[in-house]
N, C-alpha and C positions, 0 to 999 in steps of 0.2 A: 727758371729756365726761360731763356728768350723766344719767342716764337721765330717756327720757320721762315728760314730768306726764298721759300721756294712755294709758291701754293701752287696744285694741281687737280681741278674738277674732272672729273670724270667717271663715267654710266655704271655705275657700280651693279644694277639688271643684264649689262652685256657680256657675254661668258668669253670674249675673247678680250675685252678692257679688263676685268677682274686678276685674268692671266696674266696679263702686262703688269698690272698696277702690282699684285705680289711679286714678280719676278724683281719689279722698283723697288720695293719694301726692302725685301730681301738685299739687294747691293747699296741699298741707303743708309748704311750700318750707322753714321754719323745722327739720322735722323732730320738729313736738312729741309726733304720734302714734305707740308704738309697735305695729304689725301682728302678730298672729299668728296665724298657719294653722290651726286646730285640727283640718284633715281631716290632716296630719302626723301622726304615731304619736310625735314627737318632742317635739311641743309643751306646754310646761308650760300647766296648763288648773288657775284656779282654783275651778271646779265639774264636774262630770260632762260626758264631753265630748262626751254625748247632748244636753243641754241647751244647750249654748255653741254646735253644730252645729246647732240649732231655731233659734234667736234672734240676733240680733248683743247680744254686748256688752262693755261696756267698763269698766275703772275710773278715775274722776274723784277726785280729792283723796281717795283709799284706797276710798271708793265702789263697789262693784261697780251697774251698772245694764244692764238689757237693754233688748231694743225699741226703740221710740220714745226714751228716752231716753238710751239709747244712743248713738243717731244724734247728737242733740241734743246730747251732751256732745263728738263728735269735730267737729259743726259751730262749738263755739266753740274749739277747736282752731286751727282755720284761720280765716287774719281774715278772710279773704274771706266767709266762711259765720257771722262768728261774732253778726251781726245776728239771724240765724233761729234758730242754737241757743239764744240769750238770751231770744229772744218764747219756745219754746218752755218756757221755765223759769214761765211762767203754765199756772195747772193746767189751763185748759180748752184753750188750744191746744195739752198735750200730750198728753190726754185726743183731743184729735182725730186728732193725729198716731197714736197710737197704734191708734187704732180702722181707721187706714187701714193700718198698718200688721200688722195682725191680717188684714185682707182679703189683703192683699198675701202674705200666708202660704199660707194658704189653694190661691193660685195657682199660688205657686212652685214646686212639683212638675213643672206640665204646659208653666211656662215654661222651666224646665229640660230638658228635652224637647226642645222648640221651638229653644231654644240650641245644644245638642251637634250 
């Protein structure tokens, strides 16, 4: 089996990342995305695993990207999603995605909270 064209770190400790990441799982039928935990002490992490635990991100065709496009590269991942990660590849609707996704940060903390 070849390994995945798609890696994606992310806070496997955050209960609203956890949620995302299975909802991904679950439309991944193919298995293109591979997961990784990076709250794990085990986990191979190709930047600092302060930063990878801030952000989601991913790497696309050797690519490393965070953020918003991040998202965007594990949404064309999955065919189901893979309409929205493509619009995203226009700068101003990543530029948007991203700025909600800066807000979205922001909150995460006290939604974390609210989860546990």
């Amino acid at each position: 089996m070849s390994p995945a064209p798609l890696t994606v770190w992310y806070d496997g400790a955050c209960p609203l990342c956890t949620r995302e990441i299975a909802l991904m799982r679950r439309l991944d039928r193919a298995r293109r995305i591979e997961f990784v935990d990076v709250s794990q002490t085990q986990a191979t992490c190709p930047r600092d695993r302060t930063l990878l635990l801030a952000r989601l991100h991913a790497r696309e065709d050797g690519v490393l990207l965070d953020g918003a496009a991040a998202f965007a590269a594990m949404w064309r991942a999955i065919p189901l999603l893979r309409p929205l990660g493509v619009l995203a590849r226009i700068p101003l609707v990543l530029s948007a995605l991203e700025w909600a996704y800066v807000r979205f940060l922001r909150v995460r903390p006290a939604l974390q909270r609210i989860m546990r």
